[in-house]
ZAKOLMI-645221 format. One line per 4 residues: their letters; for each residue x, y, z of N, C-alpha, C, O. Coordinates in pm, whole numbers, plus 50000, padded with zeros to 5 digits. Layout:
A) X,Y,Z,X,Y,Z,X,Y,Z,X,Y,Z ~ ...;
This chain:
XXXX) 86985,99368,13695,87044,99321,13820,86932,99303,13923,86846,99389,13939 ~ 86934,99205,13984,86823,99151,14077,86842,99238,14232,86944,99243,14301 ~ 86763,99276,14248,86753,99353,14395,86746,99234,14512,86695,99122,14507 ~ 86808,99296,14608,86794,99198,14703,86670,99200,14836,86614,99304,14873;
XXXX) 86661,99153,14857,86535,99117,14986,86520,99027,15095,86518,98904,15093 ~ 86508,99119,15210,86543,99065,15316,86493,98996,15369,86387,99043,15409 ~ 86516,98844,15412,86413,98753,15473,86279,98819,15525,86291,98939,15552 ~ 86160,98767,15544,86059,98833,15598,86082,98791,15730,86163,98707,15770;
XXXX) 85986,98872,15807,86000,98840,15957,85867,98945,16012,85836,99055,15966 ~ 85813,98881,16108,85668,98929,16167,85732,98877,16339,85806,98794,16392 ~ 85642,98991,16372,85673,99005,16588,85543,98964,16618,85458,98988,16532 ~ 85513,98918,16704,85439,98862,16784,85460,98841,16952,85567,98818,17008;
XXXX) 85294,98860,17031,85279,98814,17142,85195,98691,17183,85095,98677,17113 ~ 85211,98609,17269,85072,98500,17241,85113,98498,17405,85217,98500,17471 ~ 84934,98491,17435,84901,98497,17575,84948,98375,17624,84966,98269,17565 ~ 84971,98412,17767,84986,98275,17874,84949,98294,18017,84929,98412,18045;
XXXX) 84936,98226,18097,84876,98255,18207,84971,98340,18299,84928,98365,18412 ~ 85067,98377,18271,85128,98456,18318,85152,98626,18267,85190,98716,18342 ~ 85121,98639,18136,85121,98705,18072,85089,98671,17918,85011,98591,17868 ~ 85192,98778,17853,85259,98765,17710,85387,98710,17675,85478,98785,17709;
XXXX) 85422,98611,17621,85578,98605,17562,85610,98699,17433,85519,98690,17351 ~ 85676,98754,17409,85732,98794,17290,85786,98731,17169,85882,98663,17205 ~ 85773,98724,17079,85888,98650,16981,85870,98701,16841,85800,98796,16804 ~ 85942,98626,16772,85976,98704,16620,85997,98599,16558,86043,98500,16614;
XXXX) 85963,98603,16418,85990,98505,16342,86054,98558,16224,85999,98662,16185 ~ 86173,98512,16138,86256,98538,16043,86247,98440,15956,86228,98329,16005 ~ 86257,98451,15812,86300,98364,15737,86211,98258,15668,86096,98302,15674 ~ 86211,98182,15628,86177,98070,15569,86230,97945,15535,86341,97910,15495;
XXXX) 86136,97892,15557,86210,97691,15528,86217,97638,15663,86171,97709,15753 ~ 86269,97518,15693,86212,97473,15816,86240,97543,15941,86312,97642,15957 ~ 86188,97493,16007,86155,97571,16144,86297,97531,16254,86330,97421,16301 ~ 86363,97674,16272,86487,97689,16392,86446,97736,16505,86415,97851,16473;
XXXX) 86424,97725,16618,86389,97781,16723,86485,97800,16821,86530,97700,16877 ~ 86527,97913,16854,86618,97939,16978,86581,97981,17123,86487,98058,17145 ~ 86655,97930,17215,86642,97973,17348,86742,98059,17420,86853,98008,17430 ~ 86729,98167,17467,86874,98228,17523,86874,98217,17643,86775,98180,17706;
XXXX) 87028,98258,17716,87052,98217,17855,86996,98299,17925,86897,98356,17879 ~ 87044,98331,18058,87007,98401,18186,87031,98564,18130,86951,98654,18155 ~ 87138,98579,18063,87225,98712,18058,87154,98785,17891,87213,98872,17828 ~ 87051,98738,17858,86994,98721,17726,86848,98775,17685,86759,98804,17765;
XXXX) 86845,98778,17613,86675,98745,17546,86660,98722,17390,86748,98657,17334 ~ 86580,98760,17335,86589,98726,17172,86695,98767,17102,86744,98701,17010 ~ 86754,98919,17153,86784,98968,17076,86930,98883,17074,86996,98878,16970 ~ 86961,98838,17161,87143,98755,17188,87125,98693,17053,87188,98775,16986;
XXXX) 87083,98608,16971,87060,98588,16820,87093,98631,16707,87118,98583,16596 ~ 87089,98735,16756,87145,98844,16605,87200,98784,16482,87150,98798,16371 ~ 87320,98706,16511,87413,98650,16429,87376,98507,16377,87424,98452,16277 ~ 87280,98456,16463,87256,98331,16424,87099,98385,16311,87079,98323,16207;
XXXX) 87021,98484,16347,86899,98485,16282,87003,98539,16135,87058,98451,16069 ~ 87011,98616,16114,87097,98679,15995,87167,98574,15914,87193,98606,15798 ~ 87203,98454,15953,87298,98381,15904,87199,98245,15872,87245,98172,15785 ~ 87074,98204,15930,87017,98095,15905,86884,98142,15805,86825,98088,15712;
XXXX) 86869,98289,15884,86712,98268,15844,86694,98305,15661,86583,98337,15620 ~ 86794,98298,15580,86790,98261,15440,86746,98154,15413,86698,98148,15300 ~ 86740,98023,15498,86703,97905,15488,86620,97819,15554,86577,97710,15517 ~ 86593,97904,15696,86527,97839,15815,86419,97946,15878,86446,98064,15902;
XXXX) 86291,97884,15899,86212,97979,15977,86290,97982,16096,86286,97885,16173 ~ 86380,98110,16126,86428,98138,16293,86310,98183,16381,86250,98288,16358 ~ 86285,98118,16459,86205,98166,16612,86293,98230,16688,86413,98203,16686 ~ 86252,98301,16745,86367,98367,16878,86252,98441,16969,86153,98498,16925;
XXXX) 86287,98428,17089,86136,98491,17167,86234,98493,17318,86348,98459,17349 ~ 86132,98546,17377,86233,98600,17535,86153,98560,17645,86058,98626,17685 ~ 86200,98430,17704,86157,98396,17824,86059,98477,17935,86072,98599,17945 ~ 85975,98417,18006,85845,98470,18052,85952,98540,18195,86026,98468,18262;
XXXX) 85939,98676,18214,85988,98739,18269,86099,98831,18225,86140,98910,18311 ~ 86164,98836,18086,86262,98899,18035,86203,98964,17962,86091,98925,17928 ~ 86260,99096,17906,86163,99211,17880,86194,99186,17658,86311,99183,17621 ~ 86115,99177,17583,85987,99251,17614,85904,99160,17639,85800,99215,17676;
XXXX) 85887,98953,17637,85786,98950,17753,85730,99018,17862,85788,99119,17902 ~ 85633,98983,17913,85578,99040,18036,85602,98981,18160,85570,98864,18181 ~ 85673,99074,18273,85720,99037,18380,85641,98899,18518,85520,98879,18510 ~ 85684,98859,18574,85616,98709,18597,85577,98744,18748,85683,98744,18811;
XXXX) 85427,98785,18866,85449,98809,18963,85478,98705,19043,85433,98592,19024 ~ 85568,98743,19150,85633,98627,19242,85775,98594,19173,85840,98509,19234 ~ 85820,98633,19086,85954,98564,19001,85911,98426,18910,85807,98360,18910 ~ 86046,98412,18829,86055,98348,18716,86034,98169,18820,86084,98158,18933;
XXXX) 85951,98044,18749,85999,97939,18764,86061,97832,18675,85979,97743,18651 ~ 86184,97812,18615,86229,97740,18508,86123,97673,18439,86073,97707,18332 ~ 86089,97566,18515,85997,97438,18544,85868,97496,18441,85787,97412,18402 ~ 85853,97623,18402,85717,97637,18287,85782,97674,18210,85703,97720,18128;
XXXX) 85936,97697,18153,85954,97715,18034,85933,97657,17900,85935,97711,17790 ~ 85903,97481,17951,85894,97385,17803,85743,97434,17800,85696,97480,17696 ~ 85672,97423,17912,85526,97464,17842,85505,97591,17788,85386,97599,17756 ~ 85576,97712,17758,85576,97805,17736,85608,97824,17583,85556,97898,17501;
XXXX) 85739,97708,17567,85799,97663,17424,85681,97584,17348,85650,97619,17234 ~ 85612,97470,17417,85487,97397,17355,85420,97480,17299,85364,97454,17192 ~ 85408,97621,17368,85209,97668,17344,85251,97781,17169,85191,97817,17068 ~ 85401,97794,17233,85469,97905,17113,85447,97809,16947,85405,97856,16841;
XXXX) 85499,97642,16981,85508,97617,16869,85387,97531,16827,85378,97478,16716 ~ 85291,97523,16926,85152,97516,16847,85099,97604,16827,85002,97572,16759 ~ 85101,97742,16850,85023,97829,16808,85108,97911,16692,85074,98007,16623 ~ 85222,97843,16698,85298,97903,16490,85274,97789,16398,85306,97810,16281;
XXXX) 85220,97660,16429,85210,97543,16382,85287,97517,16290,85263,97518,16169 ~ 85415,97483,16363,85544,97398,16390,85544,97277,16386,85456,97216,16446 ~ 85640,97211,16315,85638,97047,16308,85774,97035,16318,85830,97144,16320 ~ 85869,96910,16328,85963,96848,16315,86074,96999,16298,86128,97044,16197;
XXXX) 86077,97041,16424,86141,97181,16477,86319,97136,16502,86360,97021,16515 ~ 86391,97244,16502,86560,97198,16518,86545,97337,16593,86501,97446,16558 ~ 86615,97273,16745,86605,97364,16865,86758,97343,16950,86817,97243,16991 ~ 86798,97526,16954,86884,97603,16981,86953,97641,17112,87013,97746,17089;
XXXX) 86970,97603,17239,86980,97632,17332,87142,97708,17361,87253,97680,17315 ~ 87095,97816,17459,87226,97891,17493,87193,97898,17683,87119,97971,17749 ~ 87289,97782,17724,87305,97786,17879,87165,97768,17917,87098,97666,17905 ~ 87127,97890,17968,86942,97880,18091,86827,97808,18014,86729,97755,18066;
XXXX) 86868,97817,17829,86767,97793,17787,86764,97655,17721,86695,97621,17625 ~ 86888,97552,17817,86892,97422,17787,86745,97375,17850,86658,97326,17778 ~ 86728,97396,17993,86620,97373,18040,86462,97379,17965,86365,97308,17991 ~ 86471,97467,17884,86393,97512,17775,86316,97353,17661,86217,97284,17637;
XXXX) 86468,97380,17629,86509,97315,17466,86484,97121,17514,86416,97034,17459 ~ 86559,97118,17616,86607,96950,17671,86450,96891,17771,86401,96780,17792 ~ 86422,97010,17807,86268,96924,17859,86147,96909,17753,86065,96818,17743 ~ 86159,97003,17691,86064,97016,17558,86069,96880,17466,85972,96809,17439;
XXXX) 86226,96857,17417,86279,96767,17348,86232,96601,17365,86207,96513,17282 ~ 86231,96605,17573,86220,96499,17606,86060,96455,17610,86014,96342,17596 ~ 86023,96521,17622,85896,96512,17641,85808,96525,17479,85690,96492,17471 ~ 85858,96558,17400,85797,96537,17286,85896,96538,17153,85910,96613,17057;
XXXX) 85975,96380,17212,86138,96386,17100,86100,96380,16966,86160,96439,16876 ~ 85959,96282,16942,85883,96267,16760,85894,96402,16715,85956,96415,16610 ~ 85846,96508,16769,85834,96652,16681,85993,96722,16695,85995,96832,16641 ~ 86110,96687,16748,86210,96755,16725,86355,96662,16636,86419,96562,16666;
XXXX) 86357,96740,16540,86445,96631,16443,86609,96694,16459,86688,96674,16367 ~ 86647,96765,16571,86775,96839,16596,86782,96893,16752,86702,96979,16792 ~ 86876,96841,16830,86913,97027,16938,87016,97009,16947,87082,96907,16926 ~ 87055,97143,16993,87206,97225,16996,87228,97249,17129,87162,97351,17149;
XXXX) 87278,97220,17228,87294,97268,17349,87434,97320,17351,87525,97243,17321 ~ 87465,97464,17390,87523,97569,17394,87578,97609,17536,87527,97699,17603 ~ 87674,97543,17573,87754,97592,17693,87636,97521,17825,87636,97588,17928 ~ 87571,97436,17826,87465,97405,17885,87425,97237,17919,87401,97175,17815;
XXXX) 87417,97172,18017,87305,97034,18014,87214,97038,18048,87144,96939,18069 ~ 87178,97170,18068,87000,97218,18096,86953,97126,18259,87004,97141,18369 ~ 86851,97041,18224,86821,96996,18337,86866,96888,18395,86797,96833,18481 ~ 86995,96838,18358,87057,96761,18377,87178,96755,18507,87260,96844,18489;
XXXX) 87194,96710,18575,87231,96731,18753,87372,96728,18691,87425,96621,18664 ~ 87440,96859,18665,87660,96862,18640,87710,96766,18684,87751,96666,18625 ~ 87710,96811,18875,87844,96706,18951,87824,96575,18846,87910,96531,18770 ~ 87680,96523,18866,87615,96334,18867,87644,96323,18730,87597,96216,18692;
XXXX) 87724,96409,18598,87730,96378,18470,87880,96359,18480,87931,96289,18393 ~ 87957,96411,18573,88113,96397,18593,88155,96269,18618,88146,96196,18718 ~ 88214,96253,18478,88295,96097,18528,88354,96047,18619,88361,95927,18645 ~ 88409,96147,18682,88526,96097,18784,88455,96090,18938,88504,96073,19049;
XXXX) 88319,96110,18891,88269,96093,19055,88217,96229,19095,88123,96236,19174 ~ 88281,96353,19038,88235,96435,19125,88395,96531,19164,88396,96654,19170 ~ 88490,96464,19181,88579,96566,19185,88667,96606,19115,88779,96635,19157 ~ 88615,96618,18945,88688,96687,18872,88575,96852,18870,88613,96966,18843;
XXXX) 88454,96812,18902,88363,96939,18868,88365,96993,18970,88287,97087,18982 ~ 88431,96967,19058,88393,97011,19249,88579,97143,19191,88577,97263,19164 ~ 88677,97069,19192,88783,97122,19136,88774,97265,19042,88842,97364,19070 ~ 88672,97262,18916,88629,97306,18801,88581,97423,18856,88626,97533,18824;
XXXX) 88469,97401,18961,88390,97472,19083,88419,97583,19117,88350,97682,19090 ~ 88568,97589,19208,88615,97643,19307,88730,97749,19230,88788,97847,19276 ~ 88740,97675,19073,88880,97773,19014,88781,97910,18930,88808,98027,18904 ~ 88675,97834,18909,88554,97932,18799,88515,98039,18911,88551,98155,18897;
XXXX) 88457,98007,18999,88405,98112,19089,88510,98217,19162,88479,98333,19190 ~ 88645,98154,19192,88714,98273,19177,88750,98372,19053,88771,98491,19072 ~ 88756,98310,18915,88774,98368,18839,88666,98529,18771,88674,98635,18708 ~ 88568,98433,18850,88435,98512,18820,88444,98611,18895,88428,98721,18844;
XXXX) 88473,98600,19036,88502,98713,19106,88588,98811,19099,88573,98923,19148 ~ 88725,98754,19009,88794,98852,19008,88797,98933,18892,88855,99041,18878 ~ 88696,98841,18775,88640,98971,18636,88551,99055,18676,88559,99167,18624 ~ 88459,99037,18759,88340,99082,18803,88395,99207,18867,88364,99316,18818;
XXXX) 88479,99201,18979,88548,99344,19004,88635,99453,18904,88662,99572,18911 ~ 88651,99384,18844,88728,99483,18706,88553,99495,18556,88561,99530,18438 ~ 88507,99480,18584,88377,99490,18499,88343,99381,18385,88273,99400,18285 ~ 88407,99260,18424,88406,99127,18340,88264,99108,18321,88177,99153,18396;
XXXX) 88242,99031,18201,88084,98965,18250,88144,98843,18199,88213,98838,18097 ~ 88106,98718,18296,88138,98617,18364,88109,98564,18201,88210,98524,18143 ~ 88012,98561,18141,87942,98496,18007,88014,98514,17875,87987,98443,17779 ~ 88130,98635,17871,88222,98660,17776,88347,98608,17842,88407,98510,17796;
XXXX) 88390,98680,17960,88509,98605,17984,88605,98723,17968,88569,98831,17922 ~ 88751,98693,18016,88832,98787,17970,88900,98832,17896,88947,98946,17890 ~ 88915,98716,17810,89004,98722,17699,88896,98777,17564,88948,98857,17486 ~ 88751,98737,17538,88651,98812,17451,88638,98929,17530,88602,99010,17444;
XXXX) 88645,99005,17658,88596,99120,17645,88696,99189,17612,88679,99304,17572 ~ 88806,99141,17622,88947,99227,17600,88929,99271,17428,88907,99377,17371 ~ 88959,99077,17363,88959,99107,17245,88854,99220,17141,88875,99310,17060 ~ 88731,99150,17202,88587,99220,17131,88508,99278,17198,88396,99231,17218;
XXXX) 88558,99426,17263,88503,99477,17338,88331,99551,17308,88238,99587,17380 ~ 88356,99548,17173,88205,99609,17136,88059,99520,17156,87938,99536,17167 ~ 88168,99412,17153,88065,99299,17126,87997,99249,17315,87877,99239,17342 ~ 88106,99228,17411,88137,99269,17540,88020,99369,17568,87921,99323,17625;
XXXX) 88021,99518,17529,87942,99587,17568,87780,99571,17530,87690,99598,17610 ~ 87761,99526,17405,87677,99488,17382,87592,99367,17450,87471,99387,17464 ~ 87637,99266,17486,87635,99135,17618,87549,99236,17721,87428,99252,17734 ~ 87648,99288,17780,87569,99362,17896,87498,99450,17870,87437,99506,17961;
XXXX) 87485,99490,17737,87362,99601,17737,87270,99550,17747,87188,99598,17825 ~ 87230,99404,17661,87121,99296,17648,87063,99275,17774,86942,99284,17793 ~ 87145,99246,17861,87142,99164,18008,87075,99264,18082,86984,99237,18160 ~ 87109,99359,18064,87047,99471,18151,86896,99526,18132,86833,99596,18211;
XXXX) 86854,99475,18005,86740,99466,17960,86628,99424,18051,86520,99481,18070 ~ 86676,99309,18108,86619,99219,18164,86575,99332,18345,86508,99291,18439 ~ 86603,99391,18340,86556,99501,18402,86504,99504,18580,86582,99564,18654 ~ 86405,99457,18630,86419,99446,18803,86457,99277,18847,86507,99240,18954;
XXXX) 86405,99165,18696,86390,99047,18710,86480,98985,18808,86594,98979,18761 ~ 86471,98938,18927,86539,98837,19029,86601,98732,18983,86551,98620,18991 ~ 86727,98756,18924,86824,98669,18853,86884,98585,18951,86945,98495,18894 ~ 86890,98579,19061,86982,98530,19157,86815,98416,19221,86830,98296,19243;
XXXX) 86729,98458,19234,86590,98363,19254,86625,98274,19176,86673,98166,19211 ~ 86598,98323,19026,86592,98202,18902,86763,98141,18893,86765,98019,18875 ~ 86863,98189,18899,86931,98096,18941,86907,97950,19030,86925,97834,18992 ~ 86853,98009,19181,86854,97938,19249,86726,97831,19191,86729,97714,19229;
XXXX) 86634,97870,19113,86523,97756,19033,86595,97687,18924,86549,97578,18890 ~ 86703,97733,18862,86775,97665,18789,86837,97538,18844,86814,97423,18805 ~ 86923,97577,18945,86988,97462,19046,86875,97357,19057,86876,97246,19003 ~ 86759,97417,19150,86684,97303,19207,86651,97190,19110,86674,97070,19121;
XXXX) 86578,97275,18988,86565,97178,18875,86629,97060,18833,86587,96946,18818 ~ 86751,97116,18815,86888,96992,18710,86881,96885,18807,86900,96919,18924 ~ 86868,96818,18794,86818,96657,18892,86801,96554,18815,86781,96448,18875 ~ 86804,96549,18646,86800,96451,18585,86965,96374,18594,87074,96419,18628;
XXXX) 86917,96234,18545,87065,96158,18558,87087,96136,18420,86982,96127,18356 ~ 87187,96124,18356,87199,96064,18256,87181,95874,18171,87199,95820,18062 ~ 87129,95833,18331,87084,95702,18257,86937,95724,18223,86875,95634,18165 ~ 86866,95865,18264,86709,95868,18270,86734,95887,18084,86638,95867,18010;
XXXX) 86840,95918,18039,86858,95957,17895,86888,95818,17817,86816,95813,17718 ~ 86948,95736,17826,86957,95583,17776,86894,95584,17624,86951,95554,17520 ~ 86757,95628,17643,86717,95553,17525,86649,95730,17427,86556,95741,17347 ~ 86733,95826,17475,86707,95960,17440,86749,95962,17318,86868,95932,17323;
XXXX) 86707,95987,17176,86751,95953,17047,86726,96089,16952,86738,96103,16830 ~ 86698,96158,17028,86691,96272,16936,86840,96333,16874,86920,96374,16957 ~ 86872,96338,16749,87034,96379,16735,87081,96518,16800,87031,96625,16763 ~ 87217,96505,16937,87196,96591,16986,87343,96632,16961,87423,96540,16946;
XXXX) 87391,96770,16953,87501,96844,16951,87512,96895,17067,87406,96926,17122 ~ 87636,96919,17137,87688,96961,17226,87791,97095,17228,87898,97034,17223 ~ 87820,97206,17232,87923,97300,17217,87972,97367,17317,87884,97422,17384 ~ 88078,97383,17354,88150,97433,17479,88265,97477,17479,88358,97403,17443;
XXXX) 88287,97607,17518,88367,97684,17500,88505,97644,17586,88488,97642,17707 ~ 88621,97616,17546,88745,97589,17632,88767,97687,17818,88805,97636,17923 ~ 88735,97798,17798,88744,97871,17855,88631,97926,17963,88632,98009,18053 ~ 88527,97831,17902,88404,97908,18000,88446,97861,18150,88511,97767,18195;
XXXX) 88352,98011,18226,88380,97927,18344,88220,97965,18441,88207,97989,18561 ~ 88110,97956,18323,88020,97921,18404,87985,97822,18371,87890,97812,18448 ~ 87984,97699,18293,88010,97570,18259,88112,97510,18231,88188,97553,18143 ~ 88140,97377,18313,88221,97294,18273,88270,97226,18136,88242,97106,18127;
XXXX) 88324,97272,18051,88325,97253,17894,88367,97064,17878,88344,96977,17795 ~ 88428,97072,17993,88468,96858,17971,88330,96797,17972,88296,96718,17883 ~ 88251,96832,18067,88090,96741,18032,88050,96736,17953,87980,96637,17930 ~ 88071,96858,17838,87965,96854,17683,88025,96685,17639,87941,96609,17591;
XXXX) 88149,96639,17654,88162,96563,17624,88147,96436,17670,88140,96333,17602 ~ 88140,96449,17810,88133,96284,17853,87966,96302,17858,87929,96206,17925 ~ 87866,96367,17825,87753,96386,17832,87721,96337,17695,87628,96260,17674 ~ 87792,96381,17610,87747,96342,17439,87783,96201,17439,87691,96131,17396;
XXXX) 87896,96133,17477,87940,96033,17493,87859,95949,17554,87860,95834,17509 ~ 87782,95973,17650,87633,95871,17699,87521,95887,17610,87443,95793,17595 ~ 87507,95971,17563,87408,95975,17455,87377,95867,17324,87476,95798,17296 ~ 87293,95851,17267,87292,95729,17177,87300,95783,17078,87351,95730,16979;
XXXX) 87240,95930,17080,87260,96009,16935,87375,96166,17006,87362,96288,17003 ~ 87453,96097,17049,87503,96259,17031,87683,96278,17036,87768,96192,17059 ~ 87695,96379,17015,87837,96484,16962,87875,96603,17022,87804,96701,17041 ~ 88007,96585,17053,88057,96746,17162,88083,96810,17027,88029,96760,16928;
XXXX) 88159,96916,17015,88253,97042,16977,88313,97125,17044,88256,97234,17031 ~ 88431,97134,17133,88471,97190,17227,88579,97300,17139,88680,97269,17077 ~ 88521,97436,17157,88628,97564,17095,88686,97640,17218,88639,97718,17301 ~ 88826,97576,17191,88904,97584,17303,88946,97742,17352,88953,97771,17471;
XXXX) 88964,97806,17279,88962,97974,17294,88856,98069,17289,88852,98185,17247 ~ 88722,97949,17374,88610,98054,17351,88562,98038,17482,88581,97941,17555 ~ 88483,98167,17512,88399,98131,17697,88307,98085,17702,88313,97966,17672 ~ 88154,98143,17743,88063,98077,17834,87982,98117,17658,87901,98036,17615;
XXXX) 88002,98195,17606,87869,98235,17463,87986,98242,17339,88059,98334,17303 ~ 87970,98085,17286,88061,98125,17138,87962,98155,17058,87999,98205,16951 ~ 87804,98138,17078,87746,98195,16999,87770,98314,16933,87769,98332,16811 ~ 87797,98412,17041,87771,98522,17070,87940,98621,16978,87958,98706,16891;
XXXX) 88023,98538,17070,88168,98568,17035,88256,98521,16925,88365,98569,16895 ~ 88184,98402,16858,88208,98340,16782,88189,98286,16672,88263,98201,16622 ~ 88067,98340,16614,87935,98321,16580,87979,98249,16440,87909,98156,16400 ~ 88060,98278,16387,88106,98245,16200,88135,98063,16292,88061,97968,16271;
XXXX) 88206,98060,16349,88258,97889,16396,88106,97847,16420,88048,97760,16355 ~ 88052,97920,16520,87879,97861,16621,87847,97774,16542,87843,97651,16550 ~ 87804,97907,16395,87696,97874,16313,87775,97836,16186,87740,97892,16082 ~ 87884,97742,16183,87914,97653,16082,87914,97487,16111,87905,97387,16041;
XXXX) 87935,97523,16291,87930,97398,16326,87776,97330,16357,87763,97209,16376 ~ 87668,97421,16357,87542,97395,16396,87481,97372,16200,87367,97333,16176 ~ 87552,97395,16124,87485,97444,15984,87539,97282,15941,87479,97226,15849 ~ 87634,97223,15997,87678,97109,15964,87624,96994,16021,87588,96894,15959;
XXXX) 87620,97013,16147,87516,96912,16225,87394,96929,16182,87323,96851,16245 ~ 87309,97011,16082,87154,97037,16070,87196,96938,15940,87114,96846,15938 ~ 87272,96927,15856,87264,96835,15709,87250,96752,15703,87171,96695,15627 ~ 87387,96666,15851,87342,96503,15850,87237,96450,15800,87140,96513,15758;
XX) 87249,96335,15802,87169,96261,15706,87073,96210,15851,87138,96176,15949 ~ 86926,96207,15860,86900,96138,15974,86829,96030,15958,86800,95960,16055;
């Protein structure tokens, strides 16, 4: 009887002018690289490294300022995350990469992408349009997301007082509370970092339009949870729908991380979009 053996996987730091990033590598066969959101770091992955990296070198690494990177003085600025992603996947020497984004780390995945679409043959954007301006992707002008706006942020407020985290939602922390606790144990990781700063660098950023995308051809997936309500889940689609290469998946009973909450659907629907034929 054949013993079994667990993907390999090696940790790593690689300098940057700000510090160290952290990351880890799992697995073998082509190269998966993930980005996690605000509420995150490598470890939010779990389910996706376990489940791909039989087949895929998984990357997973933790944004410059999230621990165990090294903390950033002055606070986090979005705006160096693709160069941060560049220096990671030339110095693992990476080619024709399929890249993972969850929410904060669209910004990541979608500037990287754009800026060097020949080396990426896949992305996944995950509850997220990264740097892409919301209202200006809303079909209707602007006041279906203005609407979307005003019902999410109360909602948020009123999980947030009962111990919600806005990124599961209420109906996953109810259902899967272990999983719930685990969310915020992650998040808390992230330790003195000025989340409400890098928010506000998040905002400033998203300023792209979607006609700057026109001739954007990288095959792109879209996923969005019915229920989230720190993203608008209708844009994954009228966003994929301007795209020349791209596709929503909207899971209507899931929140802001189906990665996370959902992970057997996530990663069947991302395992299906990686086969296409391209």
């Amino acid at each position: 009887m054949t013993s079994y053996a667990a993907p390999s996987r090696t940790v790593g730091r690689l300098k940057r002018p700000f510090g160290t990033l952290y990351y880890e590598v799992t697995g073998s066969g082509p190269a998966l690289i993930f980005a996690h959101g605000l509420g995150g770091n490598h470890l939010s992955w779990w389910q996706q490294v376990a489940h791909f990296a039989p087949r895929y070198t998984c990357v997973t690494f933790a944004h410059r300022g999230f621990a165990p990177s090294d903390p950033v003085a002055g606070g986090v600025d979005p705006a160096d995350y693709a160069g941060d992603l560049a220096a990671l996947i030339e110095h693992l020497g990476l080619s024709d990469v399929g890249l993972v984004a969850q929410s904060m780390g669209g910004w990541t995945m979608l500037e990287y992408a754009l800026a060097h679409p020949d080396r990426v043959k896949a992305l996944v954007l995950s509850s997220t349009s990264g740097t892409l301006d919301r209202r200006g992707c809303d079909p209707s002008g602007g006041g279906a997301y203005d609407a979307w706006l005003a019902a999410a942020e109360a909602t948020i407020a009123a999980g947030m007082a009962r111990g919600i985290h806005p990124a599961m939602g209420e109906r996953a922390a109810e259902r899967l509370p272990a999983l719930h606790l685990l969310y915020r144990s992650i998040d808390e990781m992230a330790g003195t970092l000025d989340k409400e700063k890098l928010r506000a660098g998040l905002r400033r950023t998203a300023t792209r339009t979607l006609a700057k995308l026109s001739t954007f051809r990288v095959p792109t997936l879209l996923i969005a949870g019915g229920e989230d309500v720190v993203f608008p889940p209708f844009l994954a689609s009228a966003i994929a729908t301007s795209l020349p290469c791209g596709q929503a998946e909207i899971l209507e009973d899931a929140g802001h991380s189906p990665y996370f909450e959902q992970a057997a659907r996530f990663n069947a629907l991302v395992d299906a979009f990686l086969a296409r034929p391209r």
